[in-house]
C-alpha positions as CSV (number, residue, x, y, z in Angstrom):
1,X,-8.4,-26.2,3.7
2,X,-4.9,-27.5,3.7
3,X,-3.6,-30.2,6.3
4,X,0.3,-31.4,5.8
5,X,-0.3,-31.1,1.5
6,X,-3.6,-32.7,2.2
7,X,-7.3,-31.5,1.7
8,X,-10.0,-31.4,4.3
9,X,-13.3,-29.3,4.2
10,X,-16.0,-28.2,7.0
11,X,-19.6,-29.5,6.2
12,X,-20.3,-25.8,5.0
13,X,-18.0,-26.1,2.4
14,X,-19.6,-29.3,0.9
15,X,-23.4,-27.5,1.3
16,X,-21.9,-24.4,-0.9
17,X,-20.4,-27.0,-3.4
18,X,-23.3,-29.0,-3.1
19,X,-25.5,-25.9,-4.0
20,X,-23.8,-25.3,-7.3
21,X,-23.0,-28.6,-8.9
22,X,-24.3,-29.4,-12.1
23,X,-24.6,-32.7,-13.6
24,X,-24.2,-36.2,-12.8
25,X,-20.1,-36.0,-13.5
26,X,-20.0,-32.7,-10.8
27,X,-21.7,-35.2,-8.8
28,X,-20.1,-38.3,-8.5
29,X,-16.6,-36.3,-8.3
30,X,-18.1,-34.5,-5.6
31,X,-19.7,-37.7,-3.6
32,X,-16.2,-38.9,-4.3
33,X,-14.4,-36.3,-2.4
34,X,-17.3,-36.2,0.4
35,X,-15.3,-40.3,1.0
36,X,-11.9,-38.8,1.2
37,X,-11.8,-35.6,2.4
38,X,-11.5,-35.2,6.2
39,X,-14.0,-33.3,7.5
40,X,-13.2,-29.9,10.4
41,X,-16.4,-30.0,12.7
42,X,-17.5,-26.7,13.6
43,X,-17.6,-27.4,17.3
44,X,-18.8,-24.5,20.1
45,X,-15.3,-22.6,19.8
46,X,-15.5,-22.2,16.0
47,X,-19.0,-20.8,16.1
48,X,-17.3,-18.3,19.1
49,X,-14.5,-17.6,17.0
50,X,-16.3,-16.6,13.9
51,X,-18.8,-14.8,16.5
52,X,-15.4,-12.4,17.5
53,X,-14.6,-12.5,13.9
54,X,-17.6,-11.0,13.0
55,X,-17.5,-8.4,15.5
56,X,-13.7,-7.6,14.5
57,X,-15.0,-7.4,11.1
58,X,-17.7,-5.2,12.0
59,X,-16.0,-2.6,13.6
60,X,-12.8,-2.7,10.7
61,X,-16.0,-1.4,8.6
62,X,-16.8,-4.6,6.5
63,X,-19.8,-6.7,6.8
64,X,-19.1,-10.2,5.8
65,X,-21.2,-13.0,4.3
66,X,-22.0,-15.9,7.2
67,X,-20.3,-18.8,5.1
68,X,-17.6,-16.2,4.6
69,X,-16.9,-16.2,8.6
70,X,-17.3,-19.6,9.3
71,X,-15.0,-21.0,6.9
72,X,-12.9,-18.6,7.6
73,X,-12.7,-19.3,11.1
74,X,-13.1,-23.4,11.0
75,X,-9.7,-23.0,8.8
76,X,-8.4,-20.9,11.4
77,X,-9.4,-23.0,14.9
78,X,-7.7,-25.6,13.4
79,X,-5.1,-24.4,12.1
80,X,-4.9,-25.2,8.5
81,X,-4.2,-23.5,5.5
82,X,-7.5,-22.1,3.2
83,X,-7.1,-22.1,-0.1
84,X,-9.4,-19.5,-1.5
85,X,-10.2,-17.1,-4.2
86,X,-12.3,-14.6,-2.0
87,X,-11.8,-11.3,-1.0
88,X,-14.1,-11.1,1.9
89,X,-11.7,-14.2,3.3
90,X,-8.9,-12.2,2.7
91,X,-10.2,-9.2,4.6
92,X,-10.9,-11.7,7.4
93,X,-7.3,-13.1,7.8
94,X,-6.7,-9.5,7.5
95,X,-8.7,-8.4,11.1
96,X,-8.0,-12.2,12.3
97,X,-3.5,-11.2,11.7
98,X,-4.5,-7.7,14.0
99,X,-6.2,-8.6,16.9
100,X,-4.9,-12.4,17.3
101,X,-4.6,-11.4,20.9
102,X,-8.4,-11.6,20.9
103,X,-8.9,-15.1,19.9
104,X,-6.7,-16.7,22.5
105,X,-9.9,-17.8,24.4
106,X,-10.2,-20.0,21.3
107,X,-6.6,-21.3,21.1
């Protein structure tokens, strides 16, 4: 995620990184980044705005992986760029760009 040219993550984003890092040089660059990075809490109204997400997703045809969502909408909530190479996020922003009206309750 993208804040003013500068990086910031949700805690779901370190688990997934987490998860796949290999090697005590993924590791210390990763525990380094877990120092500077500021961290988007996913607070009440990001778990209901990825809970509309989902549904908005749902009914546009496309089941989307959970991480997918949240991330998704953490980026979102708080208004920051995502910097992604996903096409599930990109069908998100997709439904998110179409029904914005919806999330208002979130704003």
């Amino acid at each position: 995620m993208i804040i003013n040219d500068l990086a910031a993550w949700c805690d779901i984003v370190a688990i997934e990184l987490w998860n796949g890092v290999r090697g005590s040089r993924e590791k210390t660059n990763l525990a380094e980044l877990e120092e500077e990075l500021l961290l988007l809490p996913i607070n009440k109204d990001v778990w209901g705005f990825a809970r509309q997400l989902t549904k908005e997703c749902r009914k546009a045809g496309e089941t989307i992986p959970p991480t997918d969502l949240i991330i998704t909408s953490c980026a979102l909530y708080h208004k920051v760029g995502l910097e992604h190479c996903d096409a599930h996020m990109d069908f998100v922003l997709t439904v998110y760009r179409k029904n914005k009206s919806k999330f208002r309750a979130f704003a």
